[in-house]
Backbone as JSON, one array per atom type, in Angstrom:
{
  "sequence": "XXXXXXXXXXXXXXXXXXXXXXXXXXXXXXXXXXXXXXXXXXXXXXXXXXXXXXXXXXXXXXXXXXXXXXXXXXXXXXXXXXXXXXXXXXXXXXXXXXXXXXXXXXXXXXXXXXXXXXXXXXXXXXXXXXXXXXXXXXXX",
  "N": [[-6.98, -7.97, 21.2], [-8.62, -10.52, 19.16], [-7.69, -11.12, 15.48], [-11.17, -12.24, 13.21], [-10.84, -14.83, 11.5], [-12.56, -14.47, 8.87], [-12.39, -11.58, 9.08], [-9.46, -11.19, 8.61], [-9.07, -12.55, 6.09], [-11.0, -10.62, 4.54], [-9.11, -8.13, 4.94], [-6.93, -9.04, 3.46], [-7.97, -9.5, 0.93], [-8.49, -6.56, 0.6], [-5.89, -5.4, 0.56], [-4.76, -6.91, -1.79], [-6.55, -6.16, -3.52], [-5.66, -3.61, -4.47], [-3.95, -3.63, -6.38], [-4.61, -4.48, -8.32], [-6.26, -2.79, -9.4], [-5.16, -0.42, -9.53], [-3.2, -1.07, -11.85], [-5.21, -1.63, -13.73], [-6.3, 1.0, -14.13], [-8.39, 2.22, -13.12], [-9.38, 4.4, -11.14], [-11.79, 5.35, -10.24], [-12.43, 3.92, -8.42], [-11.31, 4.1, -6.09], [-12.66, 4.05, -3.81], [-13.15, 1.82, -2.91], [-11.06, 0.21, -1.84], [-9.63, 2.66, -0.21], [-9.84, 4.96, 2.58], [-12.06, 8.07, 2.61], [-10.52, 10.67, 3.32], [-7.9, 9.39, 3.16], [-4.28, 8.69, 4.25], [-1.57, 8.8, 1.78], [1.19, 8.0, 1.78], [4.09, 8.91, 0.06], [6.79, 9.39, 0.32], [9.18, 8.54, 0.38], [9.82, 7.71, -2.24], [10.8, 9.5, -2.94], [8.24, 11.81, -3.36], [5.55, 13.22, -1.93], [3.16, 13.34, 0.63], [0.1, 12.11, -0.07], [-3.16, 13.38, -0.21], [-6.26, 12.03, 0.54], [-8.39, 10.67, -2.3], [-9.58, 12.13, -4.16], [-6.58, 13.31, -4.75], [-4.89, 10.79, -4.89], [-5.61, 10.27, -7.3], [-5.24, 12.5, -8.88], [-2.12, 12.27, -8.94], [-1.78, 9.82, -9.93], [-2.29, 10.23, -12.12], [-0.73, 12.43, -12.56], [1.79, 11.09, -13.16], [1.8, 9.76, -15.02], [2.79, 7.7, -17.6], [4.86, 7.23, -16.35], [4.1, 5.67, -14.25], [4.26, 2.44, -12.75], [3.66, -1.24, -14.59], [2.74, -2.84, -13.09], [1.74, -3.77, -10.03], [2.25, -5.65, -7.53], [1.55, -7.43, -4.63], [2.51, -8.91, -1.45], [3.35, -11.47, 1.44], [1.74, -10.26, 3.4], [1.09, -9.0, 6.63], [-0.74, -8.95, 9.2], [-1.54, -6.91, 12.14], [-3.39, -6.55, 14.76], [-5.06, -3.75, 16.42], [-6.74, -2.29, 17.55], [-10.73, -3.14, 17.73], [-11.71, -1.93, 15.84], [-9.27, -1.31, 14.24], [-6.35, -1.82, 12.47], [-3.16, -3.07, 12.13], [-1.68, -3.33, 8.73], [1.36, -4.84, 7.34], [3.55, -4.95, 4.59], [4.89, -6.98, 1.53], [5.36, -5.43, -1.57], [5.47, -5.29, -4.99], [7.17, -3.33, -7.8], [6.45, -3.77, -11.57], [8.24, -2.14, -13.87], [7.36, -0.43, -17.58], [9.7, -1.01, -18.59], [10.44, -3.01, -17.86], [12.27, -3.38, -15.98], [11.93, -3.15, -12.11], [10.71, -2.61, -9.1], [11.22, -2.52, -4.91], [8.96, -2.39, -2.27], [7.95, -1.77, 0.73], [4.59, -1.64, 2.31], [2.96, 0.13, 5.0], [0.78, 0.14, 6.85], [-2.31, 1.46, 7.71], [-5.78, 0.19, 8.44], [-9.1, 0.51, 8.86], [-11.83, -0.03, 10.18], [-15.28, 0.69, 8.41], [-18.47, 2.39, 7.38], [-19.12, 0.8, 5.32], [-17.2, -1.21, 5.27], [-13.79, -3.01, 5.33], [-11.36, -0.17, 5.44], [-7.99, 1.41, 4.02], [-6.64, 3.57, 5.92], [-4.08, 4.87, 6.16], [-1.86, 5.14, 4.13], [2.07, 4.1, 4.21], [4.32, 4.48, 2.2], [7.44, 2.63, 1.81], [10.48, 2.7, 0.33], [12.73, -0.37, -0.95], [15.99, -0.34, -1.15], [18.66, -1.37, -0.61], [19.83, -4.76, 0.36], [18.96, -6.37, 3.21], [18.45, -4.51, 4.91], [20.27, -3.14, 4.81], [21.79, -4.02, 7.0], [24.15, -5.56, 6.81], [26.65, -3.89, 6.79], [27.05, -2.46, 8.18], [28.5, -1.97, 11.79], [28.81, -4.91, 13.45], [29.62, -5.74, 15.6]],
  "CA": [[-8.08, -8.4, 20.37], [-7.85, -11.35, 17.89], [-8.91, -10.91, 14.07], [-11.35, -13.21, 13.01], [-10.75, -15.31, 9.67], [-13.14, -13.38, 7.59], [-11.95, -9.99, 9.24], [-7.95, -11.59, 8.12], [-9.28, -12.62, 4.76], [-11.5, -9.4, 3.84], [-8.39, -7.65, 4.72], [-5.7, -9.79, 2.8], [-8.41, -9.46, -0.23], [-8.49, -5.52, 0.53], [-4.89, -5.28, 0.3], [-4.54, -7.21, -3.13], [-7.01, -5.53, -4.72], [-4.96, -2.32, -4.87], [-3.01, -3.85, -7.71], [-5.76, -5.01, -9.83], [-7.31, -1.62, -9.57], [-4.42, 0.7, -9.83], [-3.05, -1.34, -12.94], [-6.66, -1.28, -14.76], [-6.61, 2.2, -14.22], [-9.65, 1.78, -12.25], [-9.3, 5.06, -10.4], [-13.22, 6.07, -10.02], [-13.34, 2.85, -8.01], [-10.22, 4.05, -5.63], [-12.87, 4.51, -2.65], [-13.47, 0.15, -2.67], [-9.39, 0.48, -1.1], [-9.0, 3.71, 0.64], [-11.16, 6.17, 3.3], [-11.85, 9.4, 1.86], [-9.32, 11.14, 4.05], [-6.27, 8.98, 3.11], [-2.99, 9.96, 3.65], [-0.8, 8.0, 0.85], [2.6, 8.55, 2.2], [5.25, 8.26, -0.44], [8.13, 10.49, 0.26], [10.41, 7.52, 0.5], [10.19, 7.57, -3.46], [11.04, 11.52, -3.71], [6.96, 11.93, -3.4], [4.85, 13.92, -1.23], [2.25, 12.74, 1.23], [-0.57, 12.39, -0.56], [-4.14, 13.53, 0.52], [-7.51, 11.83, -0.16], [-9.05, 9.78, -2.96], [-8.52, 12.96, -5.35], [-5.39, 13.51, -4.51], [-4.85, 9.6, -5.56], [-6.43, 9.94, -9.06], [-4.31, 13.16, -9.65], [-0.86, 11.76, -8.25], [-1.6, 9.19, -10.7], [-2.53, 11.12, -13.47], [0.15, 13.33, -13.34], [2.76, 10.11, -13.19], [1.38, 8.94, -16.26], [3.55, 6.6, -18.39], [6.1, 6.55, -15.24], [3.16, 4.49, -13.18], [4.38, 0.9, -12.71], [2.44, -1.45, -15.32], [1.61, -4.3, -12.65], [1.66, -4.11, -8.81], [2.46, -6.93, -6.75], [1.94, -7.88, -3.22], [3.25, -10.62, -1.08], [3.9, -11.15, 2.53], [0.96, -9.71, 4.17], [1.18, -9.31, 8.46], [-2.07, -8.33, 10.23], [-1.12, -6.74, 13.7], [-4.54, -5.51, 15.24], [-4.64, -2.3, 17.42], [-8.03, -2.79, 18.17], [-12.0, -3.97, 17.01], [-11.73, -1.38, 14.34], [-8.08, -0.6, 13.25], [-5.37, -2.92, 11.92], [-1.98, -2.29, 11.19], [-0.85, -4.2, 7.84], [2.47, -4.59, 6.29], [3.43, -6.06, 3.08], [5.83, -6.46, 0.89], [5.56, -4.85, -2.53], [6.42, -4.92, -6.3], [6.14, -2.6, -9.12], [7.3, -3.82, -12.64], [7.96, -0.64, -15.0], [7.29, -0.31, -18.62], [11.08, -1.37, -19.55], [10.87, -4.69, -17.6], [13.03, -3.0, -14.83], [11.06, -3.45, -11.06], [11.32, -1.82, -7.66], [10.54, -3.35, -4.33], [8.71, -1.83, -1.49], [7.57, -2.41, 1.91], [3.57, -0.83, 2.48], [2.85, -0.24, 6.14], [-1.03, 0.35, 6.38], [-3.49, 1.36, 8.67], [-6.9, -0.53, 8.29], [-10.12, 0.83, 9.41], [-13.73, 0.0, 9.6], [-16.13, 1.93, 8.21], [-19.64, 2.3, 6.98], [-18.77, 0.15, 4.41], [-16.48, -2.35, 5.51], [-12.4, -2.09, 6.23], [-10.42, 0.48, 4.51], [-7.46, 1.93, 4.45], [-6.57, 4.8, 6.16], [-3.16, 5.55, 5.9], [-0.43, 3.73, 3.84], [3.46, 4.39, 4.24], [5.42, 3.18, 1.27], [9.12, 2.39, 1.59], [11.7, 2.21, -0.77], [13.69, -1.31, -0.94], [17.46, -0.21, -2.19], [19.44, -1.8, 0.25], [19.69, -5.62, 0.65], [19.31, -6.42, 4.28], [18.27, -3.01, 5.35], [21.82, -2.75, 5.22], [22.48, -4.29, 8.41], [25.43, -6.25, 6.37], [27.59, -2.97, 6.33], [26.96, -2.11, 9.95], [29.66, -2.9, 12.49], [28.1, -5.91, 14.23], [30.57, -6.73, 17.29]],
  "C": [[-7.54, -9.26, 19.23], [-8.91, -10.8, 16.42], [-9.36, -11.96, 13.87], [-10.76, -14.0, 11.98], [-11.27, -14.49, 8.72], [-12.39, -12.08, 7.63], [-10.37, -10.28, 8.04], [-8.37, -11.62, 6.3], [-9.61, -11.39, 3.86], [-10.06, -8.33, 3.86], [-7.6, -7.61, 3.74], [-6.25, -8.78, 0.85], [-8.21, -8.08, -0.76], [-7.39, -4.66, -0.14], [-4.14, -5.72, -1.36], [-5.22, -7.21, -4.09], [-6.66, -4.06, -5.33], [-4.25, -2.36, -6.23], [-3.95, -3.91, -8.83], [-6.42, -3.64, -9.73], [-6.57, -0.53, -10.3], [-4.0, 0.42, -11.25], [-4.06, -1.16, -14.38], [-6.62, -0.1, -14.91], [-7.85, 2.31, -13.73], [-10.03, 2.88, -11.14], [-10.21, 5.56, -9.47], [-13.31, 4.78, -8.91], [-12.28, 2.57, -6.37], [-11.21, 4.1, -3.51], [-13.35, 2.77, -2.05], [-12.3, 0.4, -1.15], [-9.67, 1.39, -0.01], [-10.08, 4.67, 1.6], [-11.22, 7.41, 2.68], [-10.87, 10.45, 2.1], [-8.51, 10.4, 3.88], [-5.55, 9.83, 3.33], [-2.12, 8.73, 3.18], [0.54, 8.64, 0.74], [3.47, 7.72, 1.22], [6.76, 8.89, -0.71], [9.3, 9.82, 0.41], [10.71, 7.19, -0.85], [10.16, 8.6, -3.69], [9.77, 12.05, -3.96], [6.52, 13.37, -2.29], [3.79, 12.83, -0.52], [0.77, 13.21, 0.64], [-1.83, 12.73, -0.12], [-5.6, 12.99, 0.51], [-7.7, 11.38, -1.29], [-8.38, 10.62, -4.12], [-7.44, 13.69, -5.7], [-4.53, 12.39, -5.08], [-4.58, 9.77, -6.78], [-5.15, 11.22, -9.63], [-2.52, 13.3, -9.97], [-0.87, 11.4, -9.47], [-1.48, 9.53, -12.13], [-1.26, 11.68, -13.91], [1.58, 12.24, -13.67], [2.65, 9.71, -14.68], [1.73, 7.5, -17.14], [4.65, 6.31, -17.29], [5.17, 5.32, -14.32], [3.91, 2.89, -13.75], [3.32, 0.04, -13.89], [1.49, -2.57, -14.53], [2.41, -3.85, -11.39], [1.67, -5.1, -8.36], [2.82, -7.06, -5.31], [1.96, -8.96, -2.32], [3.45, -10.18, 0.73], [3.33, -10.63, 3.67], [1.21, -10.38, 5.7], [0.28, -8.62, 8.78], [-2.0, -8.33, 11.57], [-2.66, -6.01, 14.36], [-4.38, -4.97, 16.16], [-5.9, -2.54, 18.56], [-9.47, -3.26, 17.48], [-12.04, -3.29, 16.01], [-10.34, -0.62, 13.54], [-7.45, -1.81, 13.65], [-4.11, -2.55, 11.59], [-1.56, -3.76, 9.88], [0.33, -4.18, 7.46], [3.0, -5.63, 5.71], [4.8, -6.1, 2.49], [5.09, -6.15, -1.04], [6.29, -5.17, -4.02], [6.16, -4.56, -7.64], [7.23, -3.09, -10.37], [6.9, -2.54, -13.31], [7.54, -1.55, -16.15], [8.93, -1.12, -18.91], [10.91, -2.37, -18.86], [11.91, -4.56, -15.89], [11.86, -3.35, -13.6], [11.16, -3.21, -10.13], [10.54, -3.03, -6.42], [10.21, -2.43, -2.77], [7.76, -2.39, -0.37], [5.82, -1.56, 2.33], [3.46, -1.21, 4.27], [1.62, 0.51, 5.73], [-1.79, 0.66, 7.7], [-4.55, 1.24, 8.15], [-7.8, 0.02, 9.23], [-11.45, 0.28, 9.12], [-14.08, 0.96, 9.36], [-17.73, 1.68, 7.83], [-19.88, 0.91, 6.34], [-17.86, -0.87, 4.24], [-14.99, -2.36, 5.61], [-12.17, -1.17, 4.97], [-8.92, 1.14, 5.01], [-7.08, 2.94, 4.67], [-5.35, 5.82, 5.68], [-1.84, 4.66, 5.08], [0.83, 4.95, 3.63], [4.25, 3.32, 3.16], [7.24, 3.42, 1.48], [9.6, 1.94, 1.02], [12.46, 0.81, -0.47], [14.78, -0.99, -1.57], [18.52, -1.0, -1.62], [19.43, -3.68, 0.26], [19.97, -5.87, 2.91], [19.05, -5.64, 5.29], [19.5, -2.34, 5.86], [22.52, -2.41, 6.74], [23.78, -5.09, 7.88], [26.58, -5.05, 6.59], [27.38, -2.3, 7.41], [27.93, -2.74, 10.61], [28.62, -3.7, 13.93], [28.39, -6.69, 15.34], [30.19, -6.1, 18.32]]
}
């Protein structure tokens, strides 16, 4: 199955409004983004897999002043599964409070719904490595 344009676009838009929401603090508004059943997998940053919308809001909450102050995503790939799921993956980047900045890879599952796509499940991965440290692999 191909995605259309709009489907590609509404996605893209779906995907880079996570930043502008999460940064605002915009939390009440976390169900635009996500299905009510999320699972917000972040155990690749010493996390837990998170569960649902208020599971979201309290993640965040309890992070508080550690939360990133600006989100940034780049790089978007739209692989479709089928007429109503999508797999996305992105690349990622959170600046802290000190100016410091991490970089992470979101893998996504995209769903329709009532209400138009969302996502179902996101997998965040840590960037520490350059290369995915295939440089330091024996390559003969």
């Amino acid at each position: 199955m191909a995605l259309n344009a709009e489907d590609r676009v509404t996605i893209t838009d779906l995907i880079a409004l996570h930043g502008h929401l999460i940064d605002a603090g915009e939390l009440l508004r976390l169900d635009e983004l996500f299905t009510a059943d999320i699972v917000y997998d972040v155990t690749d940053l010493g996390g837990a897999a998170i569960e649902g919308l208020d599971g979201i809001r309290r993640a965040a909450h309890a992070l508080g002043a550690g939360n990133p102050v600006a989100h940034h995503v780049t790089n978007i790939v739209l692989t479709p599964i089928s007429d109503t799921e999508v797999t996305a993956r992105s690349k990622g980047l959170g600046i802290n409070v000190d100016g410091t900045c991490g970089s992470v890879t979101y893998e996504d599952t995209v769903v329709t719904t009532d209400d138009g796509w969302r996502i179902s499940h996101r997998k965040v991965h840590a960037r520490r490595v350059p290369l995915d440290g295939v440089w330091a692999r024996d390559v003969s």
